[in-house]
C-alpha positions as CSV (number, residue, x, y, z in Angstrom):
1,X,22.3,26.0,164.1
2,X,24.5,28.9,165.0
3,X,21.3,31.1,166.4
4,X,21.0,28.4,168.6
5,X,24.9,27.7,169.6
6,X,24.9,31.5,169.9
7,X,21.5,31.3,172.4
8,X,20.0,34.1,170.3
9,X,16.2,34.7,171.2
10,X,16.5,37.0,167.3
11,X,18.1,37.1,164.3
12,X,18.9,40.0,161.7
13,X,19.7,38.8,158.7
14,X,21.4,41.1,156.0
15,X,22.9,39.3,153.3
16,X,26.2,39.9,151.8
17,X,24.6,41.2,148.3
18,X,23.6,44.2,149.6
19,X,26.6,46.4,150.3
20,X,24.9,49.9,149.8
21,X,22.5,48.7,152.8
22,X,21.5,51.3,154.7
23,X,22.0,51.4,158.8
24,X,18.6,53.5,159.3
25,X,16.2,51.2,157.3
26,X,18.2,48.2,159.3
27,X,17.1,49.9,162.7
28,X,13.5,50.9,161.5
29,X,12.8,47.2,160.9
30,X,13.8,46.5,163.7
31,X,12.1,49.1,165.5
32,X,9.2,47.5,164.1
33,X,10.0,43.8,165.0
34,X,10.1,44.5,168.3
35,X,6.9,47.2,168.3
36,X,4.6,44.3,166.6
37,X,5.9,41.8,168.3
38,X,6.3,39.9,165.3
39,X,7.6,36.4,164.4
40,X,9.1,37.7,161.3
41,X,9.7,41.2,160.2
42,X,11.1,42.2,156.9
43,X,11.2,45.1,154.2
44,X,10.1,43.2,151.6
45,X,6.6,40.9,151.9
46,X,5.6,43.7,149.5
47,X,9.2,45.4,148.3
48,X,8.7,48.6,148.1
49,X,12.6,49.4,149.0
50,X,15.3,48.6,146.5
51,X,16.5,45.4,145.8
52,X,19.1,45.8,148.0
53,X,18.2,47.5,150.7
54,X,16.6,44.1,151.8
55,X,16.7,43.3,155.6
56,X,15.1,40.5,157.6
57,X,14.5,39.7,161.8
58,X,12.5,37.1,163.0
59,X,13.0,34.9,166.4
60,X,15.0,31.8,167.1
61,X,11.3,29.6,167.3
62,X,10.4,31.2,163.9
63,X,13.4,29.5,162.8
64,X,13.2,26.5,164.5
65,X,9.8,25.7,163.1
66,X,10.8,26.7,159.6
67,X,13.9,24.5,159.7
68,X,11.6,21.5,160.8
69,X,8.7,22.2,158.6
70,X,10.2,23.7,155.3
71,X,10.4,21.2,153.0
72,X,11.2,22.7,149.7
73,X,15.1,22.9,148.6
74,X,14.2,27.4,148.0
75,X,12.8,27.1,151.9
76,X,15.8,25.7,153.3
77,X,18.4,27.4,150.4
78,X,16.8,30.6,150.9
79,X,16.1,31.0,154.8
80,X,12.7,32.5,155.2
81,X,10.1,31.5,152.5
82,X,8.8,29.5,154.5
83,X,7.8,31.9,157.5
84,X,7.3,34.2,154.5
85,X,4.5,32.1,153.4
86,X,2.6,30.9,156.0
87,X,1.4,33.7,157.7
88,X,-1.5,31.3,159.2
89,X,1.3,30.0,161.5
90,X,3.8,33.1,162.2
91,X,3.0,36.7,162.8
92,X,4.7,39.1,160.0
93,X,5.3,42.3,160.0
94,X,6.3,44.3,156.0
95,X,7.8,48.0,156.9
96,X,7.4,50.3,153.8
97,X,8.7,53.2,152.4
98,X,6.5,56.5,151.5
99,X,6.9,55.3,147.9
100,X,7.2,52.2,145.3
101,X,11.5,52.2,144.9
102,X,10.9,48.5,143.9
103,X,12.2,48.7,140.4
104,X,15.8,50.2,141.6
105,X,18.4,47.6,141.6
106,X,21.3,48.1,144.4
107,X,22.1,44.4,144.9
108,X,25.4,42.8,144.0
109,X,24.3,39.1,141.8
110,X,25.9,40.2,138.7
111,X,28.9,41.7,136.4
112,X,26.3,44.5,135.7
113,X,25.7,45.3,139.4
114,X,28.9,45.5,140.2
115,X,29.7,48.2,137.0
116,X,26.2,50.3,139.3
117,X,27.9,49.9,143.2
118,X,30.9,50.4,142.0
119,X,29.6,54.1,140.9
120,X,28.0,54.7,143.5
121,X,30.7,54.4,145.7
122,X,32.9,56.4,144.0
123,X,30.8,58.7,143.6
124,X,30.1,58.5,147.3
125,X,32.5,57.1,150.0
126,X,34.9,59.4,149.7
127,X,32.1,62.6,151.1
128,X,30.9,60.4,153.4
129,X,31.5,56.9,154.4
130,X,28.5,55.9,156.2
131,X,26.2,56.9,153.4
132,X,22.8,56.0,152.8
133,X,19.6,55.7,151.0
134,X,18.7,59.1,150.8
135,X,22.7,59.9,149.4
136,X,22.5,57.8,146.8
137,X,18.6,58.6,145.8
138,X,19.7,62.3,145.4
139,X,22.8,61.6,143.4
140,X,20.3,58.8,140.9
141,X,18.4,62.2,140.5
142,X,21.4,63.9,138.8
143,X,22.9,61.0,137.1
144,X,19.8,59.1,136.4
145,X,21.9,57.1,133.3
146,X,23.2,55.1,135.8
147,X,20.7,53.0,136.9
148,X,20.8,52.1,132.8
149,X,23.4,50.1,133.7
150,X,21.8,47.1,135.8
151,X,17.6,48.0,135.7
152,X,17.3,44.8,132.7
153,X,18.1,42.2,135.8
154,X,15.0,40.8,137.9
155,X,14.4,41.1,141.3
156,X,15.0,38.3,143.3
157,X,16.2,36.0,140.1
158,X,18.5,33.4,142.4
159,X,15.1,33.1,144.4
160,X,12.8,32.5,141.0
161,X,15.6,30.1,139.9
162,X,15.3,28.2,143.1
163,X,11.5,27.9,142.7
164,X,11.6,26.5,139.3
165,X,14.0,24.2,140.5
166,X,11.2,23.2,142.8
167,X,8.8,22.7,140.3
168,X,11.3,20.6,138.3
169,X,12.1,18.0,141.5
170,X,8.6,18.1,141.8
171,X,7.9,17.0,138.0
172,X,10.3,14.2,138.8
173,X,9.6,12.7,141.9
174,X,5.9,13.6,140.9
């Protein structure tokens, strides 16, 4: 509803568990958005990025035709499944990285996560405020016992939970 009060013909979505995001892998999706000319653009069809470092654009009719078709509770709770998966209907586009960081955990879900950001930014905001995912790989290569701290949580868990959910209200109403 907002995209449309707001008259926006695209929406970047960025969501509010991800405070290590970095501003170049935000731009390089979108670079890639509007180079494909894609419905729906993300970083993570297939993650290869940290969880975290998740970032989303896809157009105002994408939308629209999720929000009338999606019919699952985890299409409508979680935004995008939906366009996610039905690629028969909207054009995507997955940017990857040079290589698999899927298994790193820099999201903010848990008591854990916050113990891992809360390193990282100590370690460093102060050097450099606007830092990045190349920062914080090279200082993981020197303290590697930190990622010990939160690497036991799944990726994507509030999304999995949603989907069972589904199964459940399916099993009912079935």
């Amino acid at each position: 509803q907002c995209a449309m009060l707001a008259g926006a013909d695209h929406i970047v979505r960025i969501t509010a568990d991800c405070p290590i995001i970095d501003p170049k892998v935000i731009d390089e999706v979108i670079r890639l958005h509007f180079k494909k000319h894609s419905d729906y653009t993300a970083n993570m069809i297939t993650p290869t990025f940290p969880d975290g470092e998740d970032v989303e654009i896809f157009t105002s009719k994408a939308l629209k035709k999720a929000w009338q078709n999606a019919k699952l509770s985890s299409e409508r709770e979680h935004v995008t499944p939906y366009i996610r998966k039905n690629p028969g209907i909207f054009k995507l586009a997955n940017l990857a990285f040079t290589k698999d960081l899927s298994d790193k955990r820099w999201t903010l879900d848990e008591k854990m996560d916050y113990g891992f950001i809360k390193e990282i930014y100590k370690a460093l905001y102060k050097k450099n405020k606007f830092f990045g995912m190349k920062e914080v790989l090279k200082y993981l290569r020197s303290h590697p016992e930190l990622e010990c701290i939160n690497n036991k949580i799944g990726r994507n868990e509030g999304y999995l939970k949603s989907l069972k959910d589904d199964k459940r209200m399916a099993k009912r109403n079935g």
